[in-house]
C-alpha positions as CSV (number, residue, x, y, z in Angstrom):
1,X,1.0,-7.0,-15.8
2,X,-2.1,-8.3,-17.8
3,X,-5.1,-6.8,-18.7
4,X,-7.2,-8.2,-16.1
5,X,-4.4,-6.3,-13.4
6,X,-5.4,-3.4,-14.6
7,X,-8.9,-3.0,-13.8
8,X,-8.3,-3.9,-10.3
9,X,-7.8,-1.3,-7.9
10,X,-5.2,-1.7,-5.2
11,X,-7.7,-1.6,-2.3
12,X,-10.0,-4.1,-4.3
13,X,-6.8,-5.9,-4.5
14,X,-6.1,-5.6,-0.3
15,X,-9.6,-6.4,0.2
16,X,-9.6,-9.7,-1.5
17,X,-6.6,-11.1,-0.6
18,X,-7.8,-10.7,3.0
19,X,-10.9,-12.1,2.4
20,X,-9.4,-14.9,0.5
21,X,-7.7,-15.5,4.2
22,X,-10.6,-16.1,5.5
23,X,-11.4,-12.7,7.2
24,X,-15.0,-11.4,7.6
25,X,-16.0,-7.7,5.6
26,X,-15.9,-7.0,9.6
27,X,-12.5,-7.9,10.2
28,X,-11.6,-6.8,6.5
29,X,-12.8,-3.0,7.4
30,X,-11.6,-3.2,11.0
31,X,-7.8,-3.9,9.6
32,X,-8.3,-1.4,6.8
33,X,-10.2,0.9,8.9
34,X,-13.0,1.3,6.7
35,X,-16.7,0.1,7.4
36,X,-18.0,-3.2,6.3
37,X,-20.3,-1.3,4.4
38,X,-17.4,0.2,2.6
39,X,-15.8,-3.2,2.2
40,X,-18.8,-5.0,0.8
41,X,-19.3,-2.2,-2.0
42,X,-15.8,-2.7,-3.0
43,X,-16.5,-6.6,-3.2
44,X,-19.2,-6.3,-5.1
45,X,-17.7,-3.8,-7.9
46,X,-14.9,-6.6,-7.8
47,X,-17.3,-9.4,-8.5
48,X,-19.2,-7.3,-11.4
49,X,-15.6,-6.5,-12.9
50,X,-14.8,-10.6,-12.8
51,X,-18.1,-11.5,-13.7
52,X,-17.9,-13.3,-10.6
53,X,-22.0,-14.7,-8.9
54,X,-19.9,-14.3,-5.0
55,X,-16.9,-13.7,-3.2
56,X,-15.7,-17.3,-2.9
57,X,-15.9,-17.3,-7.1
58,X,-14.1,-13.8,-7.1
59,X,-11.3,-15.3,-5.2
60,X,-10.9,-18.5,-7.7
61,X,-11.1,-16.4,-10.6
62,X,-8.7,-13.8,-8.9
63,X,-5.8,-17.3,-8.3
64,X,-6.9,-18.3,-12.0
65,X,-5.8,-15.2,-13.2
66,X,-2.7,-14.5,-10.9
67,X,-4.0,-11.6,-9.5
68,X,-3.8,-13.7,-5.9
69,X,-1.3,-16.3,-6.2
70,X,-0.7,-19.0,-3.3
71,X,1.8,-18.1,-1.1
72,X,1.8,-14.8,-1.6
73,X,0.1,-13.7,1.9
């Protein structure tokens, strides 16, 4: 596991994979039975972690780094 891995909690983890699917923070917190509120906080402490400016450039850096590889969902 690299270092980037590592900083990356497993429910920031679920929550961008599902996002990367297309989902809303809606359907994201409804399937992980959390509120979108809860789901956008964990998106943004994922995007200040990957220094990413949205979700979309969270999920490319995420496949860049193989934290989200293709295929695996």
């Amino acid at each position: 596991m690299n270092k980037q891995n590592t900083i990356i909690t497993k429910r920031e983890k679920q929550i961008i994979e599902l996002l990367s699917q297309g989902h809303t923070a809606k359907k994201v917190g409804k399937i992980l039975n959390r509120s979108p509120r809860t789901v956008d906080a964990h998106t943004r402490n994922l995007c200040t972690k990957l220094n990413a400016s949205n979700t979309a450039h969270a999920v490319s850096i995420c496949y860049e780094k193989g934290i989200l590889k293709i295929g695996q969902i």
